[in-house]
ZAMARGU-4260 file (C-alpha; in steps of 0.2 Angstrom, whole numbers, plus 5000, padded with zeros to 4 digits):
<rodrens>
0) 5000/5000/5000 | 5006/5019/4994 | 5013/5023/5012 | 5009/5042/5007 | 4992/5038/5008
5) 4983/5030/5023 | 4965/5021/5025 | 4961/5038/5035 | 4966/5051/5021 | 4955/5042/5008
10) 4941/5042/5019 | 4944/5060/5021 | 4947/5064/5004 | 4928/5056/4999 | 4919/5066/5014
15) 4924/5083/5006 | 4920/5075/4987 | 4935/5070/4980 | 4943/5050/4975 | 4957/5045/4968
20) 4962/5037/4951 | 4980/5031/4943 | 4985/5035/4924 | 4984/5016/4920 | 4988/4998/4929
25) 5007/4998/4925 | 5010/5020/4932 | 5014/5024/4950 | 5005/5038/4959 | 4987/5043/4962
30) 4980/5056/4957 | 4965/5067/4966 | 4949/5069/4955 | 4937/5083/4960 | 4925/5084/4946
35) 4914/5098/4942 | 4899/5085/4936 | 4894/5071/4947 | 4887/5055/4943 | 4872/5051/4956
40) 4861/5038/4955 | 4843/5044/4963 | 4839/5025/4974 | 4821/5026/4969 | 4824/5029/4950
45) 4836/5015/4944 | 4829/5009/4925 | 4822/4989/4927 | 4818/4987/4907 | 4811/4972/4903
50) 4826/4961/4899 | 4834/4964/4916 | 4818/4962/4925 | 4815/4945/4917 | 4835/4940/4920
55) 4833/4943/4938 | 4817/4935/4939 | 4822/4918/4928 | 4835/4914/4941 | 4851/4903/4940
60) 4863/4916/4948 | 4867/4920/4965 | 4870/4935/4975 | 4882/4937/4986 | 4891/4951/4995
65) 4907/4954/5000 | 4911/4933/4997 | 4928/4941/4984 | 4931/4959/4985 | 4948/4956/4978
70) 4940/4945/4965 | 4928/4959/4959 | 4941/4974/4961 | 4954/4962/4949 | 4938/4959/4937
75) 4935/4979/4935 | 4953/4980/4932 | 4954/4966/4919 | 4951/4977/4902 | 4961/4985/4893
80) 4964/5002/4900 | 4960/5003/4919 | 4965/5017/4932 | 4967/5002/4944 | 4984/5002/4949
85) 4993/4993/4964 | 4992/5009/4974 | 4975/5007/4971 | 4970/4989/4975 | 4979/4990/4989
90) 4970/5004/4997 | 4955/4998/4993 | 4959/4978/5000 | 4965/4989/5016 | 4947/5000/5016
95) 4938/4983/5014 | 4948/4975/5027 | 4941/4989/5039 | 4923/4986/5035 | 4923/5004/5023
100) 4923/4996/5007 | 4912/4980/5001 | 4907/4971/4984 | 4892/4966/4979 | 4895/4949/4969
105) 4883/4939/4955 | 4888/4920/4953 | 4882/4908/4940 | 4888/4889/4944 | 4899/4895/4956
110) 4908/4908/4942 | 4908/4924/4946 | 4899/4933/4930 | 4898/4951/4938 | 4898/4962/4950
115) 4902/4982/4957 | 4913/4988/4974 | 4913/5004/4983 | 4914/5013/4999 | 4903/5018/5011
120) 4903/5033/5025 | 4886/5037/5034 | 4873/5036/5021 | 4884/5038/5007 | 4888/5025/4994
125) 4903/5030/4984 | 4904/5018/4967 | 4920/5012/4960 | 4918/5001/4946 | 4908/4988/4940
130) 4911/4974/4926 | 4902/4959/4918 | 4908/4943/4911 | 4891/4938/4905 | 4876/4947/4899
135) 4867/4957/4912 | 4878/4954/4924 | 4884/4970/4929 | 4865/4977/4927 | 4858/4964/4938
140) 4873/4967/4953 | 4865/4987/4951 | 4848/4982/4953 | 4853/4971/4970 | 4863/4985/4975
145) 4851/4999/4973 | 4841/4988/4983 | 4850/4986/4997 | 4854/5001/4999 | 4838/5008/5000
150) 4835/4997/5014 | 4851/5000/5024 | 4845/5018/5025 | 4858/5024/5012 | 4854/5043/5003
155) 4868/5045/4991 | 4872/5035/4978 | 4888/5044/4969 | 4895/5035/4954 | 4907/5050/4951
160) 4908/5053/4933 | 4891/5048/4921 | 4896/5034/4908 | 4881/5032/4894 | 4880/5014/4902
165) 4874/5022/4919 | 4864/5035/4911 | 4853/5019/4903 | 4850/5012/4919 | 4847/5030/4927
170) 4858/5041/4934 | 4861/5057/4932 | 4873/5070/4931 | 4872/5087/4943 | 4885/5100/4950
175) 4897/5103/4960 | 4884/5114/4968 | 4871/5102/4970 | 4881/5088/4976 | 4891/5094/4990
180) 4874/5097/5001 | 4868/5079/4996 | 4885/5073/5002 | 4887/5084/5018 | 4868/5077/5022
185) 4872/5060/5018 | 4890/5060/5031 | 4876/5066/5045 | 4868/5047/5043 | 4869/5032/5049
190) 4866/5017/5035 | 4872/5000/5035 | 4876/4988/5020 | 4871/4973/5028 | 4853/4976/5036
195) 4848/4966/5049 | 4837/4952/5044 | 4838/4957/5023 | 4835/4943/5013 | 4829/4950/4996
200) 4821/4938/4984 | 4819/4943/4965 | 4802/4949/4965 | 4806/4964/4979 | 4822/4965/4968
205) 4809/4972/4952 | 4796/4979/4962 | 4795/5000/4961 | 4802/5007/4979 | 4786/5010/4983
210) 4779/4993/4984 | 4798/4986/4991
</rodrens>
């Protein structure tokens, strides 16, 4: 792990709006990103279509969470230009290791076919990367993920910069401006990813917020 930069200054760094990234896997160094758009997901408007609701509802997957968060960071780094560096994964196994980071993992036959990681303070979720290795299966890991944090209480979904891919499925982009009082309200909070007593099945998975 960069000695430069401890668990505690990441933390810090994403409760006043700013994450890191490298140049690529093979450069040293991290870099601090402060963008003037920001990616949000609003939890009670994530896009089911069709496909996706009927995926999740045919089965033959499971869900899992936190069951290999080195797994899924190495998966979102597997392509062929990643900011995931060492400095990087090693921050985040560290974070993870203190209960700040987690993953949210979809297996079929025991492979894992997709998944997303991030980190979370208060009621913030801060989304790192995602990837697939079959179809749906980074769109099905969202969908459980929204879920859940909806019902651990979460307020803030930030997926820091808006890719086409996340504006299909729903987010949006809003300032700087607008953002830092959604953050500031979401450090005040108190959510947990792993609700006492959540079991979700695929039908509450696929249901609107309202009737989840």
């Amino acid at each position: 792990m960069n000695k430069n930069i401890t668990p505690n200054i990441l933390l810090n760094a994403y409760r006043i709006g700013v994450f890191p990234m490298a140049e690529s896997r093979g450069t040293s160094g991290i870099h601090w990103m402060r963008p003037n758009l920001r990616g949000v997901f609003d939890l009670g408007a994530f896009h089911i279509s069709r496909s996706l609701r009927a995926q999740i509802l045919r089965g033959g997957y499971d869900v899992a969470i936190n069951r290999d968060f080195a797994g899924v960071v190495r998966a979102c780094a597997d392509r062929p230009q990643t900011w995931i560096n060492t400095e990087i994964f090693d921050l985040y196994m560290e974070l993870h290791r203190l209960g700040h980071a987690h993953s949210l993992e979809i297996y079929a036959e025991n492979a894992l076919i997709g998944g997303v990681y991030g980190v979370v303070i208060g009621g913030a979720f801060f989304g790192e990367s995602m990837f697939s290795r079959a179809t749906g299966g980074s769109k099905m890991a969202l969908a459980y993920l929204i879920h859940r944090l909806r019902a651990g209480g979460f307020v803030l979904f930030d997926t820091q910069y808006l890719t086409p891919h996340l504006a299909s499925l729903g987010a949006v982009e809003i300032s700087r401006a607008d953002y830092e009082p959604r953050l500031a309200l979401a450090l005040t909070l108190r959510a947990t990813f792993n609700p006492a007593g959540y079991s979700p099945v695929p039908a509450s998975v696929v249901a609107p917020p309202s009737a989840g």
